[in-house]
N, C-alpha and C positions, 0 to 999 in steps of 0.2 A: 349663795347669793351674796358677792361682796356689796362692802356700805358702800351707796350709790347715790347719786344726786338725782332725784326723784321728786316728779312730784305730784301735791297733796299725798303727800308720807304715811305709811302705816306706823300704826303704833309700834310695831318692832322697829323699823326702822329709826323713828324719833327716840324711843327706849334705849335701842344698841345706840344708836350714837352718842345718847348720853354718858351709858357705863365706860364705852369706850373714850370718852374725851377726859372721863373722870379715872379710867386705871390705865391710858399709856400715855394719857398727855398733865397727869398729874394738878386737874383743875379743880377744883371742889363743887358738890355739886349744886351748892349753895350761890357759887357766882356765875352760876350758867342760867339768867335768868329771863334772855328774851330769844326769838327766835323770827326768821323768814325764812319761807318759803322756797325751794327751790325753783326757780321760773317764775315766783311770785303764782305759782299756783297751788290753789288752795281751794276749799270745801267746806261746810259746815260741822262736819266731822275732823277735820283738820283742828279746828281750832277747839272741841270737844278734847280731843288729844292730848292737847297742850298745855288744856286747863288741870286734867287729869293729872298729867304729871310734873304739875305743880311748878310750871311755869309763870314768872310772872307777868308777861305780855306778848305779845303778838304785834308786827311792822312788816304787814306782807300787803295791805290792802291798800290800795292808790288812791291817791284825794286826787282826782282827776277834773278837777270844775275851778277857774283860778279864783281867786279870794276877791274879785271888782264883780263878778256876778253873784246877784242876790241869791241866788242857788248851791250857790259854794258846797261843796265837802271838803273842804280844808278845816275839819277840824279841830279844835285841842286834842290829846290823847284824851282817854275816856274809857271807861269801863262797861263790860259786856251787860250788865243788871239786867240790862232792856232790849240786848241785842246788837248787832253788828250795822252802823249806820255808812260802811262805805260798799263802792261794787255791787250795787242790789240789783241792778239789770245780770251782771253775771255770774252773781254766784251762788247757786244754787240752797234755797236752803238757812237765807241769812235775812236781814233785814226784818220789818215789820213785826219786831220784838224778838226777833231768834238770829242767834241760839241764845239763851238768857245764858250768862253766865257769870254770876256774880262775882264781883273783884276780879276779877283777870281781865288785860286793860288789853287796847289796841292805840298803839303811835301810828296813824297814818301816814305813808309814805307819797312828800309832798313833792308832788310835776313843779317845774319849770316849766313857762310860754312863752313861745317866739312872737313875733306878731301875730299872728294868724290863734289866739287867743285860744280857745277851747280846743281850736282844728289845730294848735301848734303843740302839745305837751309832750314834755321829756322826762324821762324819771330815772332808768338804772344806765350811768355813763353816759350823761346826757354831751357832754362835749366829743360822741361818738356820730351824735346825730348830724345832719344838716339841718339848717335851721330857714326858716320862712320859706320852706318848698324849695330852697337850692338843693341841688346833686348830690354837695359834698359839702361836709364838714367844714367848717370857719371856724377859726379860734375869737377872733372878734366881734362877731357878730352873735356866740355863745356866749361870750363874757357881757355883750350888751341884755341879752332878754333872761341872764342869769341876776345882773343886778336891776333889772324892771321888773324880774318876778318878786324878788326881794322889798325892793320898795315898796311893790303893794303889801306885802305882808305886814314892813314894816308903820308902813302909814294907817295900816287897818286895824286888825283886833290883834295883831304880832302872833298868830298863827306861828309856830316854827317853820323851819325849811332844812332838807337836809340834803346834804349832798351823797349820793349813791353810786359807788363805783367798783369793780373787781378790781383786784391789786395786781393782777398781770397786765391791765391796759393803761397804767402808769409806771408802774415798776420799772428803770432802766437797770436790773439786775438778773431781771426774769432772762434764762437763756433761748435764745431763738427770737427774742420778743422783740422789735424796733420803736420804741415808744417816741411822740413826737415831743422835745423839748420845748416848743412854744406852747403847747397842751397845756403841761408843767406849768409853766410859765405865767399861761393865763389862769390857770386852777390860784394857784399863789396871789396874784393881782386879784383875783377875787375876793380870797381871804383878806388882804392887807386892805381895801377899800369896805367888807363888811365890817371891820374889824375899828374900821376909823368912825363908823357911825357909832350916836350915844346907846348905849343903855344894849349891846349884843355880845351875848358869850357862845364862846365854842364849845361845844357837850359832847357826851356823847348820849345814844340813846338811853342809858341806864341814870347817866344823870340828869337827863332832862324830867325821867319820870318823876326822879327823887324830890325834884323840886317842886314837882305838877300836886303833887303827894301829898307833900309837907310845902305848900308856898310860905317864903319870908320874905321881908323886905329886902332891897339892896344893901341897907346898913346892916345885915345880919348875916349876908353871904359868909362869914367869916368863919361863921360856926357853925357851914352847914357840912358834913363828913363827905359827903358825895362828892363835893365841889374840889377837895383837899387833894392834890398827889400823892399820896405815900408811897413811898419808895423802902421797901424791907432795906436795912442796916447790915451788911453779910458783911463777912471781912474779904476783900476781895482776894487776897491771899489761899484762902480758903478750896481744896479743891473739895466740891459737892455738887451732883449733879442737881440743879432746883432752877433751869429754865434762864439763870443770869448767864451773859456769855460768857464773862470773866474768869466764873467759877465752875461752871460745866465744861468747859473747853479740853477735849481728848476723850473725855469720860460718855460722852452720849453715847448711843448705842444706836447703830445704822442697820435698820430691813427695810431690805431692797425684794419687795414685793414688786411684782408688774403693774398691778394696775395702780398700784400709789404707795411705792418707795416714800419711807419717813424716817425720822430720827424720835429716839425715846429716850428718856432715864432712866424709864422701869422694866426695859430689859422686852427684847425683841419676843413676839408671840409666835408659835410653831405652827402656824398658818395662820393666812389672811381675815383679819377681823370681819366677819360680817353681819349682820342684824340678829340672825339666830345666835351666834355666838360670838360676841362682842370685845368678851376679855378671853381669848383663848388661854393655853397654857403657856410658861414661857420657856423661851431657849435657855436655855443655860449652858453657855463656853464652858467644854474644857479647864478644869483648874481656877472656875469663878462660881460662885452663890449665887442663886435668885435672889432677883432685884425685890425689894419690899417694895406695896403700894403705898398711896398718900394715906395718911389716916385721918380721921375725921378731926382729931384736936391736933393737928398742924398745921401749921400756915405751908404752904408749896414752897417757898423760897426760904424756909428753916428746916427741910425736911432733907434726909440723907437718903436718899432709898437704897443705897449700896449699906452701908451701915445698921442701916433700918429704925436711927434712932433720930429723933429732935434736938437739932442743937442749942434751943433754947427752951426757956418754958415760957407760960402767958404772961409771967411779971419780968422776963427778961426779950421775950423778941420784942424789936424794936422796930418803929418805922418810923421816917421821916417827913413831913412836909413841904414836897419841892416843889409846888406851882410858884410860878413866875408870874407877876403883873403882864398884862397884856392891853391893849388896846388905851383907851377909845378912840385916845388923839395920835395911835401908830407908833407908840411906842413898841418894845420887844413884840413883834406881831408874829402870830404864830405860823405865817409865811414866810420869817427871816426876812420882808421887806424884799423876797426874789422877785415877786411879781413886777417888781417895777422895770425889770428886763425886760417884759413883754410889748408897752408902751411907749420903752425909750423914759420913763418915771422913774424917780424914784421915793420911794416912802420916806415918810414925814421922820426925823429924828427928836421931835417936839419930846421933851422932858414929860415921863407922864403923868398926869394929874387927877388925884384919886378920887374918885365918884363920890364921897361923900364930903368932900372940899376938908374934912376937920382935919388931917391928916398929910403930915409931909412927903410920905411914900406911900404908896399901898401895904398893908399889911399882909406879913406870909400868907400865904393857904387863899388867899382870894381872888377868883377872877371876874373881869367887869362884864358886865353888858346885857335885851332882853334875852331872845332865845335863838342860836343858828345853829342849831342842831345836825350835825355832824354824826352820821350813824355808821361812828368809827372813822379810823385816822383818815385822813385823804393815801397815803399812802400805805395805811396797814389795812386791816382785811374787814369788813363787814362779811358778819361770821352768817354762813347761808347754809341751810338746812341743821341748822344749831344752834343751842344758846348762844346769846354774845356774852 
């Protein structure tokens, strides 16, 4: 049984995909800590699963009811204690205080509405859809009911919003793939005009929890770790396989399996990983050594696994903080200001000015704004049937 995209997952299957993400993609399993659903379908025992193995949340369940009706399921995230409060018409199992599961949370995965209000909701690649009961798809007319959903959110209790899409249906690199540039274009214009509203940052879901967790004020963002980039200090000179492309580049290691050809550091497995057996044995070429796995006291991007040693220790590996100012009045927008192509616009080059006014520039490591939760890059992957 190769690992499959399934769903409501058995435990071996959430299990092997764990070990496997953790001995050929070299992840720790400490930062594999939320998880969706394949097909966004899921069970009561799904999320039993998850909690078991010590996951820290759950983003499979739709807040389908928009945030203007007093009925709403656009919740905060929120923890199991009492039970699952989204999807209770369909899923079996949940709701009305089950499954109790204490401290293991759910981010509700928040619709888009077109006009047609309840009767109009859009959630995984919502700029796929047509929108107000037309045929086909409108880039216009989705970037309109993308910022009216927004606005209520923002005008109301700021509920998050996240944007939910595969990275093959933006990708212009995926081969075979024709992706449409005004897409692009309006996704971008999206971002540069949420991004000019007061008081919205761009997250992702792990940091949105962090903050839900631990809330501080805007004047403390500074010092919150979640919020910070670090970026490991390697020398880029350095050849080491550890996931950078500078410094793995020739050294990966290509299995060309059929049903899902990958690239590894830690050295190809002599057959195809599947839930039963997750971390197979590995290949080992001709006149080369097994690859070592990550170990538990190394950071991934300090670790040699051809070597098998750490090239630093915990008082030497280093990391940086490179978050950049972003918003509110468009400054450096995390759209590069491309959306303004879509419009015939273009974004505001307004000097930006820091949220707490004491302040000449923004200070490193902070970014502004409430919550527009981004569950993962617009163009990288919202990680589906696995931790993110």
């Amino acid at each position: 049984m190769p690992m499959t995209h399934v769903g409501t997952p058995s435990a071996e299957e959430i299990n092997g995909n764990l070990i496997a993400l953790n001995s050929l993609a070299g992840i720790p399993l400490s930062s594999i800590t939320g998880f969706r659903a394949p097909y966004l379908s899921y069970d009561a025992n799904t999320l039993k699963l998850l909690a078991a193995a010590q996951f820290t949340y759950d983003s499979s369940a739709a807040a389908s009811i928009p945030v203007t009706d007093p009925n709403t399921d656009a919740y905060w995230p929120y923890t199991l204690d009492n039970g699952l409060a989204n999807n209770c018409l369909t899923i079996p199992g949940t709701c009305k205080g089950e499954p109790k599961l204490p401290g293991f949370w759910e981010i509700p995965m928040y619709a888009f509405f077109d006009n047609r209000g309840v009767n109009g909701p859009h959630l995984m690649d919502p700029w796929l859809d047509a929108a107000n009961g037309a045929t086909k798809a409108n880039d216009s007319a989705t970037l309109e009911y993308m910022k009216n959903t927004f606005t209520a959110h923002y005008n109301g209790n700021r509920q998050p919003i996240g944007l939910y899409t595969h990275p093959i249906h933006l990708s212009t690199t995926y081969p075979g793939v024709d992706v449409s540039k005004s897409t692009i274009a309006m996704i971008n214009a999206f971002l540069d005009w949420a991004q000019e509203q007061q008081n919205v940052w761009i997250v992702s879901n792990e940091q949105l929890l962090a903050w839900v967790r631990n809330p501080v004020p805007v004047s403390q963002l500074n010092n919150v770790n979640a919020l910070k980039c670090s970026t490991p200090q390697v020398d880029q000179s350095l050849k080491i396989c550890n996931g950078i492309p500078q410094n793995e580049n020739g050294i990966l290691s290509h299995c060309p399996f059929p049903d899902f050809p990958f690239y590894t550091c830690y050295g190809c497995p002599v057959i195809q990983p599947s839930p039963n057996n997750p971390n197979p044995a590995q290949q080992v070429p001709e006149g080369q050594k097994a690859r070592f796995r990550l170990p538990s006291n190394c950071s991934t991007p300090f670790w040699d696994p051809i070597a098998g040693k750490c090239i630093c220790t915990s008082s030497t590996c280093a990391f940086a903080d490179d978050s950049r100012p972003i918003g509110p009045n468009g400054a450096n927008l995390t759209g590069g200001g491309l959306g303004g192509a879509f419009q015939n616009a273009s974004a505001s080059q307004t000097a930006y000015v820091p949220f707490n006014g004491d302040l000449p520039s923004l200070p490193r490591g902070v970014w502004p704004s409430i919550i527009l939760a981004c569950a993962g890059a617009i163009f990288g992957s919202l990680a589906v049937g696995a931790r993110l």
